[in-house]
C-alpha positions in Angstrom: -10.1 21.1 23.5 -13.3 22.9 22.5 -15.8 22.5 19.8 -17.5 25.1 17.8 -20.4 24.4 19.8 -18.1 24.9 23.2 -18.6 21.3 24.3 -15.3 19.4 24.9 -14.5 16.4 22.4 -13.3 13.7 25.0 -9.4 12.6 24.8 -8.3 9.9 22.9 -6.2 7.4 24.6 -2.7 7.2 23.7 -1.4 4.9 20.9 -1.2 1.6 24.0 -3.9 3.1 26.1 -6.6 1.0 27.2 -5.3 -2.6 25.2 -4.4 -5.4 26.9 -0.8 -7.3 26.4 -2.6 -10.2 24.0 -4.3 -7.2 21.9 -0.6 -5.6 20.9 1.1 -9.1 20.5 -1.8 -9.8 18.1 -1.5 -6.5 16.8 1.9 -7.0 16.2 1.2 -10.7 14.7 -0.7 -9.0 12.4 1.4 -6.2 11.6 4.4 -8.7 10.7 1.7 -10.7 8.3 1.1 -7.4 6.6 4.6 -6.8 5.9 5.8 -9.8 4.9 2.6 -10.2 2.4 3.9 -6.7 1.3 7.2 -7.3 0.8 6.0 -10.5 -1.2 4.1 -8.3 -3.6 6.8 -6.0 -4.1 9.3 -8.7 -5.1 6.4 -10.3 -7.6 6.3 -6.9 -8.9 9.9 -6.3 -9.4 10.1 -9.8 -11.3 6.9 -9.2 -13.7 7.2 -5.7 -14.4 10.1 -6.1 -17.2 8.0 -8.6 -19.0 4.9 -5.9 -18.8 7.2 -3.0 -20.0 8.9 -5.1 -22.5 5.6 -6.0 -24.1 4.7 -2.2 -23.8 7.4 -1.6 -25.6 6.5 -3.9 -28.6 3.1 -2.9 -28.7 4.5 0.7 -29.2 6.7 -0.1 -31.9 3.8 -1.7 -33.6 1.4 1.2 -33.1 4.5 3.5 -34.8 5.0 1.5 -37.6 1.3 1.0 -38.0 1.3 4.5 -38.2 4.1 5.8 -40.1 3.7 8.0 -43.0 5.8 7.3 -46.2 
């Protein structure tokens, strides 16, 4: 592949190019750490979010009835 400038931009190795056996198993390690701290956070959020949208919800029937014209 060429440049602008013509000079050639050097190859990248492939996705388990150059890295050693321990390097993807601790890749992996910390792949499956990631995930599972992911899926955590999505479950957390599942169980507060109907206690943030129920509140939402109050605090918009306030504002309407704060603001209603007789």
């Amino acid at each position: 592949m060429t440049d602008v400038t013509g000079e050639e931009t050097p190859q990248r190795p492939g996705p388990q190019g150059d890295i050693s056996p321990e390097q993807v198993r601790e890749h992996l390690r910390r792949r499956a750490i990631f995930l599972r701290e992911l899926a955590e956070a999505r479950e957390l959020r599942r169980r507060v979010t109907p206690h943030r949208s129920r509140r939402a919800r109050i605090h918009a029937q306030l504002r309407r009835r704060t603001f209603r014209l007789n």
